[in-house]
ZAMARGU-4260 file (C-alpha; in steps of 0.2 Angstrom, whole numbers, plus 5000, padded with zeros to 4 digits):
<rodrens>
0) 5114/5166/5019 | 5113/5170/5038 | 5131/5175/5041 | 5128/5187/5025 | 5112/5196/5032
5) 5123/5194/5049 | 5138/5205/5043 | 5127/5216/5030 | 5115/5222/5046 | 5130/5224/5060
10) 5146/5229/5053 | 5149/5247/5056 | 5155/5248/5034 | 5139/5240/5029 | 5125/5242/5039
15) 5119/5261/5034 | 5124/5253/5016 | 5108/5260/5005 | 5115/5248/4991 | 5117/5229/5001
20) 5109/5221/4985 | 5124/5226/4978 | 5135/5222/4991 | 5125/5204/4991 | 5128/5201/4975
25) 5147/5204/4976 | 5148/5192/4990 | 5141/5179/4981 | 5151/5181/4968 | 5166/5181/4979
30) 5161/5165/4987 | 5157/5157/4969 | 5172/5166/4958 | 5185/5164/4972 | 5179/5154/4988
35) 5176/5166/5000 | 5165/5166/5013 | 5155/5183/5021 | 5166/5184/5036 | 5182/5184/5025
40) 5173/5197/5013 | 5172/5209/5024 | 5186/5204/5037 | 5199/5205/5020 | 5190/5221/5015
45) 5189/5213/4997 | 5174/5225/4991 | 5187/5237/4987 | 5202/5226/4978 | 5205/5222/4961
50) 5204/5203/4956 | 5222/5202/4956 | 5222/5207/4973 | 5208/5196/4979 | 5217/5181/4972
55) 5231/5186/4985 | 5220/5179/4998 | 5217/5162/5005 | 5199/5159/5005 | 5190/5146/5014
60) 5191/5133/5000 | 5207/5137/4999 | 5210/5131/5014 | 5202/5117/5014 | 5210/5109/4997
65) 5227/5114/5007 | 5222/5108/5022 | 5217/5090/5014 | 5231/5087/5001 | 5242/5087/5016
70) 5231/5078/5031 | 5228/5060/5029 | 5208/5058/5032 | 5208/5043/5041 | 5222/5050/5053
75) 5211/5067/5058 | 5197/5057/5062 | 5207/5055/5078 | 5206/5076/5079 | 5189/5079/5073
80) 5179/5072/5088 | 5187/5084/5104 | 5186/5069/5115 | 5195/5058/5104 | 5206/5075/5102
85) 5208/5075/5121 | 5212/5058/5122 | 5226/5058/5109 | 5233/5073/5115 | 5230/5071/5135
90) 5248/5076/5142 | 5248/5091/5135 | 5230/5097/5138 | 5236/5094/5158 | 5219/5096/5163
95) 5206/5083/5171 | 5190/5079/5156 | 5178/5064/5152 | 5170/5059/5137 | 5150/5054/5141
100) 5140/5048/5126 | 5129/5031/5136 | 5121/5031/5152 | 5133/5015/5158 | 5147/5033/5159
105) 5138/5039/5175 | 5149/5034/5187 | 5162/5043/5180 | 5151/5058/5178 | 5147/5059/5195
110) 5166/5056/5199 | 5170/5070/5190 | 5159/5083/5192 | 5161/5077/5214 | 5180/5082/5210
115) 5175/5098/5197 | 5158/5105/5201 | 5160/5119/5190 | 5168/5114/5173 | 5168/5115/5154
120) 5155/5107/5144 | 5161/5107/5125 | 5148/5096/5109 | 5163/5087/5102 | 5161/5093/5084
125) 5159/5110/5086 | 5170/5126/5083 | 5172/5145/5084 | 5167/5143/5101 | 5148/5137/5098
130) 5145/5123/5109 | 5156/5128/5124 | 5146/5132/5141 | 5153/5136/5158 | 5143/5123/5171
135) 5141/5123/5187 | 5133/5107/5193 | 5125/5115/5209 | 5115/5128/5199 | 5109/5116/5185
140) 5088/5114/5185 | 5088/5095/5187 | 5096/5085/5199 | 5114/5078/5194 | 5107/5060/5188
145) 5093/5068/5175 | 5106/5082/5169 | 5117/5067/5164 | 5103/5057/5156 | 5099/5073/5147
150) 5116/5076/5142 | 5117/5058/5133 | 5101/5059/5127 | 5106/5075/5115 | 5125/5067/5109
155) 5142/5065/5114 | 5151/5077/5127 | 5169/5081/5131 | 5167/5087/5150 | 5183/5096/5156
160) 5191/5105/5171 | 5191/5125/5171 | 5204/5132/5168 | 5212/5146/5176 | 5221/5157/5167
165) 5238/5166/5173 | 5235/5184/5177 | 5248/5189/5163 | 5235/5184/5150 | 5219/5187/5161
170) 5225/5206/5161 | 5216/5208/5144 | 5199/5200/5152 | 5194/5191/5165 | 5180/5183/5161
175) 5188/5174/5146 | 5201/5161/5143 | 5212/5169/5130 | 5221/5160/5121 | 5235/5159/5108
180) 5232/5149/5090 | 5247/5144/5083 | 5248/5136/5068 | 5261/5122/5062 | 5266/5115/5048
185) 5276/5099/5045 | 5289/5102/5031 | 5306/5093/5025 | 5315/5107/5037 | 5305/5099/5050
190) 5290/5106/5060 | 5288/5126/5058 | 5276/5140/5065 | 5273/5153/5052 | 5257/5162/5057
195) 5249/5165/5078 | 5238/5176/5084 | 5229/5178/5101 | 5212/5180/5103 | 5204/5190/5119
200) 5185/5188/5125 | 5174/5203/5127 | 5168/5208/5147 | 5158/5196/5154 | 5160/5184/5139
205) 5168/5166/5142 | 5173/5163/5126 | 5187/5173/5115 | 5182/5166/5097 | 5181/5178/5084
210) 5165/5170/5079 | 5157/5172/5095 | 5162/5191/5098 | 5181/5190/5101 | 5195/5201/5096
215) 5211/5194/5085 | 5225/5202/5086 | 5242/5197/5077 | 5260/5190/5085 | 5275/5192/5078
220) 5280/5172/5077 | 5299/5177/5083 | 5296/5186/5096 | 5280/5184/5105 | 5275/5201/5104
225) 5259/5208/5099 | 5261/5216/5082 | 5245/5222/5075 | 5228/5232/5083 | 5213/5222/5086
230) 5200/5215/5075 | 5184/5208/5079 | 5172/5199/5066 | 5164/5214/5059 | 5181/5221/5057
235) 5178/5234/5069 | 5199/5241/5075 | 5204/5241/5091 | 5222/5247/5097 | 5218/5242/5116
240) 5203/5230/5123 | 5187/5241/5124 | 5182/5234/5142 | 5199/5232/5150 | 5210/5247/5141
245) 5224/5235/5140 | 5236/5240/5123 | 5239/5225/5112 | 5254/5233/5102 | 5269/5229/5110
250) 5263/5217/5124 | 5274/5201/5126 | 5266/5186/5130 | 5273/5174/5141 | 5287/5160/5140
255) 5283/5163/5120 | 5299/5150/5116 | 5290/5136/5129 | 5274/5137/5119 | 5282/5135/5101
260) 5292/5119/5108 | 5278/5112/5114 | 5267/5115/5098 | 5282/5109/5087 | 5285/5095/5099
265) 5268/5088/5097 | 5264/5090/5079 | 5280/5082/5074 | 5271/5066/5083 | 5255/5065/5072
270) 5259/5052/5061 | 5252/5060/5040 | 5246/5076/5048 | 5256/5091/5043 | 5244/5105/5046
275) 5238/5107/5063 | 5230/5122/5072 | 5235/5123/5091 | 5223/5134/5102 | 5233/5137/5120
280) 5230/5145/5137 | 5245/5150/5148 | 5239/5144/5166 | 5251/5142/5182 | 5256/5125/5174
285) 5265/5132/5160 | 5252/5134/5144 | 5242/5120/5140 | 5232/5114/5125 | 5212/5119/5124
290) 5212/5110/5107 | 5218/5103/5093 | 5209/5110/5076 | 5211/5100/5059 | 5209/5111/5045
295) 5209/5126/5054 | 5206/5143/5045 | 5215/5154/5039 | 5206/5172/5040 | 5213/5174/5057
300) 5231/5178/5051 | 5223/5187/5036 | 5213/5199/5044 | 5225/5204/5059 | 5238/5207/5044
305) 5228/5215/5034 | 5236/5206/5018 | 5236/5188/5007 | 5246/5173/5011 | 5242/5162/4997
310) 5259/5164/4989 | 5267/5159/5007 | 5256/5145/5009 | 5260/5137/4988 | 5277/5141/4996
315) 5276/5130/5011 | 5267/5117/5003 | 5280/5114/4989 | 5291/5110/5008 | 5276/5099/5014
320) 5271/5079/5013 | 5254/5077/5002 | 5245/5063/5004 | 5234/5065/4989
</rodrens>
């Protein structure tokens, strides 16, 4: 596996490792015994917990038998294409974007890119940032006509304005978009927001996504404030960004009751969907919706926590519609 020989060669606890057969062999018996992938292996420190304490985890088949007994298929088909995401969701993403997949979608291209010449190019099924790219039109290779017909030649494309961060979150970097995820679920008590966590990019990055370099760190769901040090994919600690020397612990983010009332207010509107994952930026508008994840993991809250929420999540799902 790829991401195996990824984490066993770059993760500062395994990479001078003289026993990675080992090490191999335990993570494919995690993934096969409990459902763990190699990111949650290492990002849950499992090497060194008992069974007993592994089970406390919520791997990533976990999450996707949860994740499915409560989503209605044929309702996240809406979600899992981010242009038919965008379209559902459109007044809270509050931002310009088109969808192009045929050549007869030039016209708008050309509208839109007249209007945003640099802008946000996103393959519509995609995730942990793969498939995101900054473009600015006047420094493509081809002319704007053949970059389209290229474009629609390799797939379908959600094209979308840039956005601009407000300086409150931009202090952790610049370069980067970073964004909140809060989770909701939709229970008999109405729609709640147990777990968030914000993600931060690295310098000169554009993405924040743990999977692409970024840095989780957790949120105390009450209060806004961030709760936990830092962690990146390889599960390297941080207590302040590395480039920018910003502290996590302690920070507050911004109108934290505004962005739980508008996650809450637009789950409870998604008809046989009662677990969503809501990634947000805070811009000068307010926060806004990047986008809308179906089945969205859970080793984020995990790993920034350091501990197991499978008894919380049988918990919650006990509260929750299934649909199968």
């Amino acid at each position: 596996m790829k991401e195996m020989e990824d984490i066993l060669e770059k993760a500062p606890i395994y990479k001078d490792r003289q026993d990675k057969d080992y090490l191999r062999t335990d993570m494919l018996f995690c993934r096969l015994a409990y459902g763990f992938i190699p990111s949650e292996y290492v990002g849950f420190e499992l090497e060194n917990k008992s069974p007993e304490q592994r089970k406390e985890f919520v791997s990533d088949i976990d999450t996707n038998v949860f994740g499915y007994s409560v989503n209605d298929i044929k309702e996240l088909q809406s979600i899992l294409d981010k242009g038919d995401g965008y379209l559902r969701f459109s007044n809270y993403f509050k931002r310009d974007a088109i969808v192009i997949r045929k050549k007869s979608d030039y016209v708008q291209f050309h509208e839109f890119v007249q209007k945003h010449p640099i802008f946000v190019k996103k393959v519509v099924f995609s995730s942990m940032g793969k498939g995101v790219e900054l473009v600015n039109i006047n420094e493509v290779e081809e002319n704007e006509k053949d970059y389209f017909e290229k474009l629609v030649l390799t797939g379908k494309y959600l094209l979308e304005e840039k956005v601009c961060q407000h300086e409150e979150m931009a202090k952790f970097n610049t370069s980067s978009v970073n964004t909140i995820r809060c989770i909701t679920f939709k229970t008999n008590n109405g729609v709640e927001t147990p777990y968030a966590f914000m993600r931060v990019g690295r310098e000169g990055s554009f993405v924040d996504n743990g999977g692409a370099g970024g840095i989780l760190i957790g949120i105390d769901v009450k209060t806004g404030i961030l709760d936990t040090d830092g962690y990146d994919e390889y599960d390297n600690k941080y207590s302040s960004h590395p480039d920018t020397k910003v502290d996590f612990k302690g920070s507050q983010i911004p109108a934290w009751e505004e962005l739980v009332y508008l996650c809450k207010e637009a789950a409870s509107k998604v008809k046989d969907i009662s677990y969503l994952s809501w990634d947000l930026a805070y811009t000068e508008k307010g926060w806004i919706v990047i986008e809308v994840n179906e089945v969205g993991q859970f080793i984020g809250p995990q790993i920034v926590m350091k501990r197991g929420i499978k008894k919380e999540l049988e918990e919650s799902l006990s509260r929750m519609k299934k649909v199968i």
